[in-house]
NUBAVEX-20094 format. One record per residue (C-alpha): x negated, y negated, z negated; residue in three letters; residue number from 0. Coordinates in Angstrom, 2 decimals, always signed. Example, Ala and Ser with C-alpha at 12.3 -4.5 7.8 and 13.67 -1.06 7.14 Angstrom:
BEGIN
PT      c1      c2      c3 rest  nr
PT  -12.30   +4.50   -7.80  ALA   0
PT  -13.67   +1.06   -7.14  SER   1
REM end
This chain:
BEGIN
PT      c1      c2      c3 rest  nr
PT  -15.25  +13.16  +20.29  UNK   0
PT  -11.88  +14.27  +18.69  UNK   1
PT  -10.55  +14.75  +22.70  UNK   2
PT  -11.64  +17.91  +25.66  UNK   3
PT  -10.83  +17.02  +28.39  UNK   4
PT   -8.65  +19.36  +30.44  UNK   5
PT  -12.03  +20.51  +32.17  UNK   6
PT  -13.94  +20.95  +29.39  UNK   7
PT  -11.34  +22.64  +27.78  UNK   8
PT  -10.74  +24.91  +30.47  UNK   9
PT  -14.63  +26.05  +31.67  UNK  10
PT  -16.67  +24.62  +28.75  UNK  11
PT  -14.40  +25.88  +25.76  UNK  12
PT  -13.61  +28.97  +27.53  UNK  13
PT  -13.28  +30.65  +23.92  UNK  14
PT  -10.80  +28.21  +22.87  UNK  15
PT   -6.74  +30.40  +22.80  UNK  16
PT   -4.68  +28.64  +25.22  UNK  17
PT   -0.75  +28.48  +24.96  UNK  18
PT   +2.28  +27.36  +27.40  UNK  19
PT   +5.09  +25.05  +26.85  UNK  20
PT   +8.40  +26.77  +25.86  UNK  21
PT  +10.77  +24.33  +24.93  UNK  22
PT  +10.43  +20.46  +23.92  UNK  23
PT  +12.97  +18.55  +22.27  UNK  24
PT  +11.56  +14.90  +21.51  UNK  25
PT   +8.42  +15.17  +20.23  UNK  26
PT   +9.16  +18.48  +18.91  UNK  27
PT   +7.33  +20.98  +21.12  UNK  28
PT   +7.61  +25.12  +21.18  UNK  29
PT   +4.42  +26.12  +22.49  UNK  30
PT   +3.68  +30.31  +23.27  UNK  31
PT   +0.65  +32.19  +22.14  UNK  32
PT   -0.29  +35.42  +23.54  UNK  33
PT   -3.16  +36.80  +22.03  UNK  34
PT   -3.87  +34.59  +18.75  UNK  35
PT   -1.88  +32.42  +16.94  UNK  36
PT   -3.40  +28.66  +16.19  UNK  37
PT   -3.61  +27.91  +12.20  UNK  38
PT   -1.13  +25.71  +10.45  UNK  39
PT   -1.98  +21.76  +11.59  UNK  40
PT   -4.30  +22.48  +14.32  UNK  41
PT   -4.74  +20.45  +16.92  UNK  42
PT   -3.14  +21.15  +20.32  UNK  43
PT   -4.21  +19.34  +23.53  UNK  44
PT   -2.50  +19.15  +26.97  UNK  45
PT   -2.35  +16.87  +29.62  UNK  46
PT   -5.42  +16.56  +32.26  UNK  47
PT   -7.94  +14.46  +30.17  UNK  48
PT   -6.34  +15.86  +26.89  UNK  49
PT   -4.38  +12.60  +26.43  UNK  50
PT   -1.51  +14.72  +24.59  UNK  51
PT   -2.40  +15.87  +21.21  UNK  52
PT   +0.28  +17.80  +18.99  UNK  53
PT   -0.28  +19.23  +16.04  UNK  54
PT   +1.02  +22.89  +14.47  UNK  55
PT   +3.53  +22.42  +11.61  UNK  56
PT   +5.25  +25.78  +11.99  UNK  57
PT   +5.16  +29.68  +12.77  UNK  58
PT   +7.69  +30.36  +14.63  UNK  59
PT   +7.06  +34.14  +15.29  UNK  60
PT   +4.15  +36.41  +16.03  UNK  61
PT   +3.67  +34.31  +19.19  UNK  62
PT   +5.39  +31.17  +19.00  UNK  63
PT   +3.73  +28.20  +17.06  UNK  64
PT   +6.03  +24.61  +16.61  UNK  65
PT   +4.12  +21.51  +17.16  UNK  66
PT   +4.94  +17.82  +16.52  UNK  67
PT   +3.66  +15.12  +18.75  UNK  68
PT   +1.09  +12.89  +17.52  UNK  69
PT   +0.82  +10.98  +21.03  UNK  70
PT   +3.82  +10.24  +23.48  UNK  71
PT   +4.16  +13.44  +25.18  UNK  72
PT   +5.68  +11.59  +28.24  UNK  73
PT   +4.43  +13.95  +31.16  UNK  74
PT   +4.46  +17.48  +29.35  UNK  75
PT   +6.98  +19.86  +31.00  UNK  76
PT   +7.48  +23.86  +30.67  UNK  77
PT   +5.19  +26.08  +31.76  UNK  78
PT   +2.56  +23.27  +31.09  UNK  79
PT   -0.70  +24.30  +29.66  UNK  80
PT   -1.84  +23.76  +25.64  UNK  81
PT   -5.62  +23.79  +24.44  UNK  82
PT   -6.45  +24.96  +20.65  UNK  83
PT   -8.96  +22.90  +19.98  UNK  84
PT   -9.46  +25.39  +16.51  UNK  85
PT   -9.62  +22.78  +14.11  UNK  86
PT   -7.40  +20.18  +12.54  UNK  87
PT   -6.90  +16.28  +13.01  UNK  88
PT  -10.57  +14.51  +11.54  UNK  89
PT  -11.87  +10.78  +11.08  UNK  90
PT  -15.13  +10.11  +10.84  UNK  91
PT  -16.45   +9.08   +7.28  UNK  92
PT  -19.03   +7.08   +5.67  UNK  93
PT  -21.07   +3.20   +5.86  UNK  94
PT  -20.61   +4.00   +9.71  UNK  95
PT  -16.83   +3.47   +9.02  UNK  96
PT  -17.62   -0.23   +7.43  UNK  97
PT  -16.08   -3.05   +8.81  UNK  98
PT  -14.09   -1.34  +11.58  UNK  99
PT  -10.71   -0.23  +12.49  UNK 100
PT   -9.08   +2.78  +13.40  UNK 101
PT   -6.04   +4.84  +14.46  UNK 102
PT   -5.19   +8.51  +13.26  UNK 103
PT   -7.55  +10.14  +15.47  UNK 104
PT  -10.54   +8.49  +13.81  UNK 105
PT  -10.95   +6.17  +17.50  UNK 106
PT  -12.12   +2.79  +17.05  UNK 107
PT   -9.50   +0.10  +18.21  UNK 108
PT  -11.35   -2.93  +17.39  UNK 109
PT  -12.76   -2.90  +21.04  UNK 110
PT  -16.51   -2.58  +19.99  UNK 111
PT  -18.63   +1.07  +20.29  UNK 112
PT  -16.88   +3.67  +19.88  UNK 113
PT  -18.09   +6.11  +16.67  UNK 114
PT  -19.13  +10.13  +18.19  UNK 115
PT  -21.60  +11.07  +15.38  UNK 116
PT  -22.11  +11.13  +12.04  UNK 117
PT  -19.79  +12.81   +9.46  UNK 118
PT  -16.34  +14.21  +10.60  UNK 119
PT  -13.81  +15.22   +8.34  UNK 120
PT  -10.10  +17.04   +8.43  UNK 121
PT   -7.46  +14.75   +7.70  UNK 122
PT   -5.81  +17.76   +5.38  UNK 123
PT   -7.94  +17.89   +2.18  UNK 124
PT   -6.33  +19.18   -1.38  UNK 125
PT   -6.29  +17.16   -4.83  UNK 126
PT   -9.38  +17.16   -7.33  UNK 127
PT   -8.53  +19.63   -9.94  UNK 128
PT   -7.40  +18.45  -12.91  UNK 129
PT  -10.91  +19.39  -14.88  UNK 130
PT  -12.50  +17.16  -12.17  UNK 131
PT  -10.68  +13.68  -12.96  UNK 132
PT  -11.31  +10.98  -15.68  UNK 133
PT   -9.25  +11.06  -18.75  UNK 134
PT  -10.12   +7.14  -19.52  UNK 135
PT   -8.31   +4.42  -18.77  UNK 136
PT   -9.28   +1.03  -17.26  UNK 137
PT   -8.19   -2.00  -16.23  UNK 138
PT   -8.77   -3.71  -12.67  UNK 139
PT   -8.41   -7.03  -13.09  UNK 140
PT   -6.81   -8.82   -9.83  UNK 141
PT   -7.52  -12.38  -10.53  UNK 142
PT   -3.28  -12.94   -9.96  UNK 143
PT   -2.14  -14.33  -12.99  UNK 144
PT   +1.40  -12.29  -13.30  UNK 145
PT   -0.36   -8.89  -12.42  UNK 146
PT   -2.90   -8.67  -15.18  UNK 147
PT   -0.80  -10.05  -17.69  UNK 148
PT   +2.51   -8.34  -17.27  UNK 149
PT   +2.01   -5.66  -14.78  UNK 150
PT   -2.00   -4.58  -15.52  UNK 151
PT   -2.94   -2.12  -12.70  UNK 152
PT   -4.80   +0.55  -13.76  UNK 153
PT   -8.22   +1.72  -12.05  UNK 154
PT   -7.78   +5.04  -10.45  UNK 155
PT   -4.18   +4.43  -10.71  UNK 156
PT   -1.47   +3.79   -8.19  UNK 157
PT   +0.52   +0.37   -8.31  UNK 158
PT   +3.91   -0.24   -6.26  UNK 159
PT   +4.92   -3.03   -4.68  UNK 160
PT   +9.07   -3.08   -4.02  UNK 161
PT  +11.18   -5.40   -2.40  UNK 162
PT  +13.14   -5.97   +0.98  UNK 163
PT  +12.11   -7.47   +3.70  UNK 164
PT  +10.22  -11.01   +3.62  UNK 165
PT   +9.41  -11.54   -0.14  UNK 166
PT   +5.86  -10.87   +0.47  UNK 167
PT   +4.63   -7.57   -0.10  UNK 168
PT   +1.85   -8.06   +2.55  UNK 169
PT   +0.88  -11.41   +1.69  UNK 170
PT   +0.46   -9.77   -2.18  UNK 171
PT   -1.74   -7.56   -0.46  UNK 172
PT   -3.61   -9.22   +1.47  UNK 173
PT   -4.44  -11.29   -1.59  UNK 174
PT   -5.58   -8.20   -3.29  UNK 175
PT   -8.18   -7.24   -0.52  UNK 176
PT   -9.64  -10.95   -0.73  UNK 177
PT  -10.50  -10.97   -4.51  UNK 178
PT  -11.31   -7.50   -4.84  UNK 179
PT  -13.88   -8.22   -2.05  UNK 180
PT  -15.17  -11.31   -4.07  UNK 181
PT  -15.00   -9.86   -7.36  UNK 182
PT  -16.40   -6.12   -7.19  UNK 183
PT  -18.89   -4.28   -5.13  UNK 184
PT  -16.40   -1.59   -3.90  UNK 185
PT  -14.77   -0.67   -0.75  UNK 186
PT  -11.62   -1.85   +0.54  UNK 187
PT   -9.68   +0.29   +2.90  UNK 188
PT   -6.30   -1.15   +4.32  UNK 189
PT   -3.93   +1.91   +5.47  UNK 190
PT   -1.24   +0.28   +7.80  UNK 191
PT   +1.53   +2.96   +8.16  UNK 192
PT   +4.67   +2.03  +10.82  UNK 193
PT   +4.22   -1.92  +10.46  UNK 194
PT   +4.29   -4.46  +13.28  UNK 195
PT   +1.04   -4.65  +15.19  UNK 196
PT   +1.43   -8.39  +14.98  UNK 197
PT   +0.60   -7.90  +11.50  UNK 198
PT   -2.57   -5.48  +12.43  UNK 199
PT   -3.75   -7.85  +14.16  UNK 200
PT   -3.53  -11.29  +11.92  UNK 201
PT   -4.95   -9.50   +9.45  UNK 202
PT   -7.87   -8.32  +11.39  UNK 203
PT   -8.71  -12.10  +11.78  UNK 204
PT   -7.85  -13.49   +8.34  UNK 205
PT  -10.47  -10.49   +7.12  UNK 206
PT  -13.02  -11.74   +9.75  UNK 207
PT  -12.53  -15.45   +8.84  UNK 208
PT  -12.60  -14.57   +4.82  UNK 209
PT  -16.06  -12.95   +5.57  UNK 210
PT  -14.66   -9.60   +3.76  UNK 211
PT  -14.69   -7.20   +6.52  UNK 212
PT  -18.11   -5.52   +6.31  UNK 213
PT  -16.69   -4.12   +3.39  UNK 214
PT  -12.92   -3.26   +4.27  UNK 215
PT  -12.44   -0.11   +6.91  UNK 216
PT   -9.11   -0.98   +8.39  UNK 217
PT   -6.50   +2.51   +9.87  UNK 218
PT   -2.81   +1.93  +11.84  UNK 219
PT   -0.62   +4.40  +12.65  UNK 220
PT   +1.69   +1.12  +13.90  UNK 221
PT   +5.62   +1.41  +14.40  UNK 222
PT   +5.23   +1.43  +17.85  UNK 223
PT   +3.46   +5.01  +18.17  UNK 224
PT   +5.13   +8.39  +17.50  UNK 225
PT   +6.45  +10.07  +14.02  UNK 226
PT   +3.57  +12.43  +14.09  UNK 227
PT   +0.60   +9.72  +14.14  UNK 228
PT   +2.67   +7.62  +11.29  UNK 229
PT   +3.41  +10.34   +9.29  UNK 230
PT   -0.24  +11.56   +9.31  UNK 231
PT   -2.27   +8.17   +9.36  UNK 232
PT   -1.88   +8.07   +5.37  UNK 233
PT   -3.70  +11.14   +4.93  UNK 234
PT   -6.80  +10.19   +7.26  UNK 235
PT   -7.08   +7.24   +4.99  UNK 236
PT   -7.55   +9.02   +1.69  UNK 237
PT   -9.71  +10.99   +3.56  UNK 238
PT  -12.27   +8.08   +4.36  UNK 239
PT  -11.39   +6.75   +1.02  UNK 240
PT  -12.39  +10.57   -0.76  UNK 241
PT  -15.93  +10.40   +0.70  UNK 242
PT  -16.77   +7.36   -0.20  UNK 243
PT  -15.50   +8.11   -4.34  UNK 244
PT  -16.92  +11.74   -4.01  UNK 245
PT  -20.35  +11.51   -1.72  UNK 246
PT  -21.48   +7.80   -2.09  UNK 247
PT  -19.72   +7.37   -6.22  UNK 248
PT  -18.41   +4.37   -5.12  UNK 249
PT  -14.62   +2.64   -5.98  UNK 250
PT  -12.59   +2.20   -3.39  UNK 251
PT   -9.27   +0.00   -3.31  UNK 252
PT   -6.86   +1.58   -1.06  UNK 253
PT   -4.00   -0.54   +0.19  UNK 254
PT   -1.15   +0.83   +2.32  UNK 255
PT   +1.70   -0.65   +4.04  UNK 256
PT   +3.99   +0.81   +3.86  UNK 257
PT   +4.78   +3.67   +1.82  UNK 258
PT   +8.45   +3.34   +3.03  UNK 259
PT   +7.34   +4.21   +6.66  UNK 260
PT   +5.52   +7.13   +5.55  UNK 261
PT   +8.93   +8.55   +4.19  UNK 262
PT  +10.83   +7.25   +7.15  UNK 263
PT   +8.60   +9.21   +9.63  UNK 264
PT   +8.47  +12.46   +7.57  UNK 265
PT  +12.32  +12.15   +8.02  UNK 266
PT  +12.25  +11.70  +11.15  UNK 267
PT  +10.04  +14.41  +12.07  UNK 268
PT  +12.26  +16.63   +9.39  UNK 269
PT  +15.10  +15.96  +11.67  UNK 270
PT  +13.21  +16.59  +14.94  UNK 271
PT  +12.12  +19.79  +13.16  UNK 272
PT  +16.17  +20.85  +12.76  UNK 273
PT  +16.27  +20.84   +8.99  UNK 274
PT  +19.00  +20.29   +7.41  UNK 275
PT  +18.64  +16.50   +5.88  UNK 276
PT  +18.94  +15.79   +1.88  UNK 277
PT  +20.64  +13.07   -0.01  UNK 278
PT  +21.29   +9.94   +2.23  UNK 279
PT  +19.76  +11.64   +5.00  UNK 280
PT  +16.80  +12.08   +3.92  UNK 281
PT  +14.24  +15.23   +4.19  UNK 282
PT  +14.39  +17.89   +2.11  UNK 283
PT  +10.79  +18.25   +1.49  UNK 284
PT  +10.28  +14.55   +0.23  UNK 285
PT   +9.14  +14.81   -2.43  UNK 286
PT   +6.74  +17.77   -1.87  UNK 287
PT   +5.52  +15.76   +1.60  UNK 288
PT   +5.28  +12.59   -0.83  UNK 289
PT   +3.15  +14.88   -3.80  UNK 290
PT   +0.41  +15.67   -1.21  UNK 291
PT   -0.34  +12.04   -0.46  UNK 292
PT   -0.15  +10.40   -3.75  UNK 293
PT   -1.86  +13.44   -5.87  UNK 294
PT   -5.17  +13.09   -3.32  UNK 295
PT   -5.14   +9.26   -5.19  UNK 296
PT   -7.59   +9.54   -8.42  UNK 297
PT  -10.44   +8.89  -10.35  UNK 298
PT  -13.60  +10.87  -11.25  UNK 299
PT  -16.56  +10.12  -13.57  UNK 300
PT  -18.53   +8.67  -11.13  UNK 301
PT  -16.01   +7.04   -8.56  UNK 302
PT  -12.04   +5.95   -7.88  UNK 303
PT   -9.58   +5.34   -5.68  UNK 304
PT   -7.08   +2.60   -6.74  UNK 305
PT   -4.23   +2.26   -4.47  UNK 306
PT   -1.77   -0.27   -4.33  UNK 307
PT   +1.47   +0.59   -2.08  UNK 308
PT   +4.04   -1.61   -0.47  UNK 309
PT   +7.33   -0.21   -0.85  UNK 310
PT  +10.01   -1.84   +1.48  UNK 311
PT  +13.21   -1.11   -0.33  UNK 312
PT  +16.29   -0.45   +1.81  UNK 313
PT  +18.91   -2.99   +0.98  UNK 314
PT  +17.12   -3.93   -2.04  UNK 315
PT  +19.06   -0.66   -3.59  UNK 316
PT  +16.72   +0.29   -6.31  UNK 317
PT  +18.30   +3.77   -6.30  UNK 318
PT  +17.57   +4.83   -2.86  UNK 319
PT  +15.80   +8.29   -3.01  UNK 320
PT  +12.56   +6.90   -1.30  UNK 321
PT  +12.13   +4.38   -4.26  UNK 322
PT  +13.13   +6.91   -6.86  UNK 323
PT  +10.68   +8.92   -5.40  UNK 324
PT   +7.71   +6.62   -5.02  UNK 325
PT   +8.58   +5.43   -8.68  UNK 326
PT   +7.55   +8.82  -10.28  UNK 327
PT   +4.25   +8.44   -8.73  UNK 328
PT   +2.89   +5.54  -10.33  UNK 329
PT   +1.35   +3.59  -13.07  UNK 330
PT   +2.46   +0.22  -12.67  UNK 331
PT   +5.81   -1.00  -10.66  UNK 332
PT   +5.25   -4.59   -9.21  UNK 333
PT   +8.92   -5.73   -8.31  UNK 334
PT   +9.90   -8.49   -5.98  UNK 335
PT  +12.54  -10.92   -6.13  UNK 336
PT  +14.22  -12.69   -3.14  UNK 337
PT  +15.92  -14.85   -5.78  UNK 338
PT  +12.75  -16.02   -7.26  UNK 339
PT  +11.02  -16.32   -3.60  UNK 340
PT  +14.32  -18.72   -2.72  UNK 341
PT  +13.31  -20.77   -6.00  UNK 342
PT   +9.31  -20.90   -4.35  UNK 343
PT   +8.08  -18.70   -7.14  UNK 344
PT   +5.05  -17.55   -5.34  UNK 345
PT   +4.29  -14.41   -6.31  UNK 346
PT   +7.79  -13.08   -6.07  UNK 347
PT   +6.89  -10.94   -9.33  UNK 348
PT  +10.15  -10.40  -11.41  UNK 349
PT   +8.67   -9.56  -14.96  UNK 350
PT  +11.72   -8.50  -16.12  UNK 351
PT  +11.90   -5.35  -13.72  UNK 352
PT   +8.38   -5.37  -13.56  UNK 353
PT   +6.06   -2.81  -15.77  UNK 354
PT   +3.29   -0.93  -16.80  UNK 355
PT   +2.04   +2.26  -18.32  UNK 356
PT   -1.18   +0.51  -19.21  UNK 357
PT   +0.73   -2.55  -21.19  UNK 358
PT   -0.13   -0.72  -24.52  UNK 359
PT   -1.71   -2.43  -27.76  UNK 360
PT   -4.37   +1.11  -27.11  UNK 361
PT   -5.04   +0.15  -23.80  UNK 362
PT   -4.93   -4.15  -22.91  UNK 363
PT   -5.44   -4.88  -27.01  UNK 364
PT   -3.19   -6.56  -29.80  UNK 365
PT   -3.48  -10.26  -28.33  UNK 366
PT   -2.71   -9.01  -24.33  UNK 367
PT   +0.35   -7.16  -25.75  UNK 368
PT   +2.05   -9.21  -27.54  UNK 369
PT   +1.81  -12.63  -24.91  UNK 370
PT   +3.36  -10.44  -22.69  UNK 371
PT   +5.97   -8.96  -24.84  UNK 372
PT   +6.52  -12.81  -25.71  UNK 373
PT   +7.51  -14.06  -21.79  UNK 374
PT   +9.56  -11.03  -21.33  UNK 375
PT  +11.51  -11.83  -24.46  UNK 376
PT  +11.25  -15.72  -23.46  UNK 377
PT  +12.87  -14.72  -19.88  UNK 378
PT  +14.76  -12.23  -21.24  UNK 379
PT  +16.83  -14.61  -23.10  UNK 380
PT  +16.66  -17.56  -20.32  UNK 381
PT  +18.27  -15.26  -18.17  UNK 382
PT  +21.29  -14.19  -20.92  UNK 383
PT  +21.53  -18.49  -21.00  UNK 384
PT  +22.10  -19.20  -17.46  UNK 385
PT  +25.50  -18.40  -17.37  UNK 386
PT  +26.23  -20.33  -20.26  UNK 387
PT  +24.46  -23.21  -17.98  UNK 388
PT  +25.74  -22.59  -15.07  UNK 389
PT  +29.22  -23.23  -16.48  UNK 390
PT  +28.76  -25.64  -19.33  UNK 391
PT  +25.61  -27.40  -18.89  UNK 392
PT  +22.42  -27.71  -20.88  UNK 393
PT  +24.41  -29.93  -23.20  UNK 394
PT  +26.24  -27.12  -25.20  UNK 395
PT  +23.31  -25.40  -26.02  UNK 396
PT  +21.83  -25.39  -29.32  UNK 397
PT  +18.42  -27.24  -30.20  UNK 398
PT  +16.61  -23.11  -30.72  UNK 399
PT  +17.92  -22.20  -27.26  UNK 400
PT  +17.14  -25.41  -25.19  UNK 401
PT  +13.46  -24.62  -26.15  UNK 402
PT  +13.66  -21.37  -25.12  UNK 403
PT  +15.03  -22.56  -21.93  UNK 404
PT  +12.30  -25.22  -21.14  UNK 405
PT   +9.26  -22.42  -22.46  UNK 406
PT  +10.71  -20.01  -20.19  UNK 407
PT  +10.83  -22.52  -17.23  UNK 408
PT   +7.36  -23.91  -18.25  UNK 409
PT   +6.13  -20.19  -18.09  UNK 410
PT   +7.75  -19.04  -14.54  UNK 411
PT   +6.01  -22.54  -13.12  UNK 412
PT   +2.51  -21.45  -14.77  UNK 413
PT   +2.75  -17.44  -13.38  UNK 414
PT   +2.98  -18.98  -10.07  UNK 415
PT   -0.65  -19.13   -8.13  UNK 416
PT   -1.40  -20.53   -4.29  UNK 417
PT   -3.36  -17.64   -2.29  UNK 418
PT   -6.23  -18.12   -0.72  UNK 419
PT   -4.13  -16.16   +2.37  UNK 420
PT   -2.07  -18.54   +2.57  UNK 421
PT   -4.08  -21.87   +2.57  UNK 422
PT   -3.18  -22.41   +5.92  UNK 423
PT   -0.08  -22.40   +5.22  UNK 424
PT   +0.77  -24.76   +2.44  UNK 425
PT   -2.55  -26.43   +2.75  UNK 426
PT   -3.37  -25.52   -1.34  UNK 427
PT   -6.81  -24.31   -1.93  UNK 428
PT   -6.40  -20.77   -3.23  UNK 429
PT   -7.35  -19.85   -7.25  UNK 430
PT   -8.40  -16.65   -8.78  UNK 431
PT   -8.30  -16.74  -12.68  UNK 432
PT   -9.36  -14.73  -15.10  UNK 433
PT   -7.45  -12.52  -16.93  UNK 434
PT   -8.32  -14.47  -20.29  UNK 435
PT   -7.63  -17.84  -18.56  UNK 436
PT   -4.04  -16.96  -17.52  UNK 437
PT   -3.70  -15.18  -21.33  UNK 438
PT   -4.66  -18.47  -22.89  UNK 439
PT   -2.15  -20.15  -20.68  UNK 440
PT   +0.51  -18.23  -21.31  UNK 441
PT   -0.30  -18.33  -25.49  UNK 442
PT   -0.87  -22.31  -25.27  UNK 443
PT   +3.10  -22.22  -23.26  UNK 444
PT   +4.37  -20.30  -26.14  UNK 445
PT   +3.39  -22.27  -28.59  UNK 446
PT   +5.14  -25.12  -26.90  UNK 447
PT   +1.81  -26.91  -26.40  UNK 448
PT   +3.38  -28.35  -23.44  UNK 449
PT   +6.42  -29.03  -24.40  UNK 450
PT   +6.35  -32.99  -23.53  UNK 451
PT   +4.53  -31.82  -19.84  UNK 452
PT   +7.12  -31.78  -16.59  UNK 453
PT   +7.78  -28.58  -15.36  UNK 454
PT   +5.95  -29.69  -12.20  UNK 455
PT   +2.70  -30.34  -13.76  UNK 456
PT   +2.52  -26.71  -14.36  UNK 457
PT   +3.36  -25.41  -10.86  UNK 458
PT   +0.69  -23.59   -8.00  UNK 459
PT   -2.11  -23.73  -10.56  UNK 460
PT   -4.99  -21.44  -11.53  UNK 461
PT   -6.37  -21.87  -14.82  UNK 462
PT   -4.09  -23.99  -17.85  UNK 463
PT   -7.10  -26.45  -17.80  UNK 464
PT   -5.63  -28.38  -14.82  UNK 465
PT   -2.32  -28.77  -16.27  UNK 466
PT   -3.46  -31.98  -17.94  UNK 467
PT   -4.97  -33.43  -14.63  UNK 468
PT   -1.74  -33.16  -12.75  UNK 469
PT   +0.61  -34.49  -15.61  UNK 470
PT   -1.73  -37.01  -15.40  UNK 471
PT   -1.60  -37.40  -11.78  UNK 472
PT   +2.35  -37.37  -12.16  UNK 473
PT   +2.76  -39.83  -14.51  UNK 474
PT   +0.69  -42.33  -12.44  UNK 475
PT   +2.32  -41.68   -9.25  UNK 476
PT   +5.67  -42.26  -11.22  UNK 477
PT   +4.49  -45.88  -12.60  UNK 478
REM end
């Protein structure tokens, strides 16, 4: 178990250094040594059944250690007594880990056995060296139409999702886990870091009722629990996700939500800490505290960790340090739009801000590269026309740029795609297509193929082949 008890602590670990509480501010603790010091992120307990864990974050001096709070340390006073357990924060790791869900102490929370053997591992592990990771580049194909063609995400790689609140970052996700499930043999591992438990919870279920969880391991450090256990929950992830890419050579899709928290509870515990904060507030160790999670993400000969990270943008402001940040990090930048989520193009993908490193002619081929360099330049010049529109009409345009106009629309309708999370909410049977389905598509829109279709016919569809059944469907309900 990752808790002594007070007792156990106290006659069974008699070994074990014990401190007492000098100051605590928060969740910030001061905590007094006298005969050895505990090492940097070991785990402190206190309380009578060990209920308080903190963890080590500074030296203070040659006696004095600073902690942070992983649990509510409601009940800890001066004087009180503090347990070095001599080791760091660990999860458990392995197929025992399969299909069940846990918080940042590696305890189960899904109400079923609780895990006590098997492999344990520290939460704090360092990055493969470089002479350790692949040098080739591959694609993982999503099934969502607007990813693989515009935004490929590349395996072993690290994908962003940005946007404000509501346009459906965790729906995206959610998504992701489904058809990865269906599609590959890998492992899924959902990292929720300082999101509603609501949210925990429903997806729990919708993994249960998909018939996907014996394969997806499931952590929350939820916004409801301290700085310390959101802060840290990202790292017991990767390690889960490290064992099963290093011992078992298996690919793992890592999803967290949301990489925004992570940032927001390393500030947090910055300012608890009393350093002075950065830009907007901000810590001034971000992007050293942000480097030690994303560089653990990578892929060897034999096994890789794909991650793809929500990013909750403050404000939608696109310049905010955490984004900048986070931006530097990866290989392909899925952007949101509430503008096209008010228009009810689902996905929310804007293509325009959207991009890849792996959209190269080297990398996707010729044909891949140039479709999508054709929508962005379709779109591209849409969006230069709708002011013209907006003030003039469609009627001053010229015969060149009114085609533009309806390929562009025609293309926006066909990069939509209904979700197979979301069936039960607009009651459309969910499609995953192919990544040369949704590039013939997108060639057979370009070269006007469809010109004489409604815009509707090409709307919430998988593959272009049903295009031609709902026109035809339209134009009977019409006559």
């Amino acid at each position: 178990m990752t808790r002594l008890t007070y007792m156990q602590a106290t006659n069974g670990y008699s070994q074990l250094n014990c401190g007492k509480v000098l100051a605590i501010r928060s969740s910030v603790v001061d905590i007094y040594f006298e005969k050895k010091l505990p090492d940097l992120y070991s785990q402190l307990q206190a309380g009578d059944e060990g209920e308080i864990i903190i963890e080590v974050v500074n030296h203070l001096d040659a006696h004095t250690v600073r902690g942070i709070g992983i649990t509510p340390i409601s009940g800890l006073a001066r004087g009180s007594r503090v347990i070095n357990v001599g080791k760091p924060l660990q999860v458990p790791v392995g197929k025992q880990t399969l299909g069940r869900v846990f918080n940042v102490f590696g305890e189960t929370i899904d109400g079923k056995e609780a895990i006590t053997e098997g492999n344990w591992r520290s939460i704090h592990q360092v990055p493969l060296p470089l002479q350790q990771r692949s040098t080739t580049s591959d694609i993982l194909a999503t099934g969502i139409k607007a990813i693989d063609i515009l935004t490929p995400i590349e395996q072993g790689g690290k994908a962003g999702l940005f946007g404000g609140a509501g346009v459906g970052k965790t729906v995206l996700i959610t998504e992701m886990i489904h058809n990865m499930v269906s599609q590959y043999q890998g492992i899924s591992l959902f990292c929720g870091i300082g999101e509603r438990n609501r949210e925990a919870e429903e997806l729990y279920r919708e993994m249960q009722d998909a018939g996907v969880l014996d394969n997806t391991i499931m952590l929350f450090g939820q916004m409801d629990e301290p700085p310390g256990a959101r802060f840290r929950v990202g790292h017991a992830a990767l390690t889960m996700a490290e064992y099963f890419r290093d011992e078992l050579k298996q690919d793992v899709l890592l999803l967290m939500d949301n990489i925004f928290r992570f940032i927001q509870a390393g500030q947090e515990v910055s300012g608890l800490m009393g350093r002075l904060p950065s830009r907007v507030g901000y810590q001034p160790t971000l992007g050293t505290e942000l480097a030690e999670l994303e560089e653990r993400i990578t892929n060897t000969a034999t096994g890789s960790i794909t991650s793809v990270q929500a990013v909750y943008v403050p404000a939608d402001d696109f310049t905010d340090p955490a984004a900048v940040q986070t931006f530097g990090h990866l290989s392909a930048s899925i952007v949101l739009s509430r503008k096209r989520a008010s228009e009810g193009l689902y996905p929310a993908i804007d293509p325009l801000q959207s991009g890849s490193k792996m959209l190269s002619p080297t990398i996707v081929g010729e044909r891949h590269y140039n479709i999508a360099q054709g929508i962005k330049s379709t779109l591209a010049s849409y969006e230069d026309l709708k002011d013209i529109i907006a003030m003039l009409g469609m009627e001053e345009l010229s015969e060149s740029d009114r085609a533009t106009v309806a390929r562009a629309r025609r293309l926006e309708r066909f990069l939509t795609q209904p979700f197979f999370s979301t069936e039960q909410f607009t009651g459309k049977k969910g499609k995953l297509v192919s990544l040369e389905d949704a590039l013939e598509g997108c060639e057979r829109i370009l070269n006007d193929e469809f010109a004489d279709y409604s815009e509707r016919s090409l709307y919430m569809l998988g593959s272009i082949d049903e295009v031609k059944k709902k026109h035809k469907e339209a134009v009977n309900n019409e006559t």
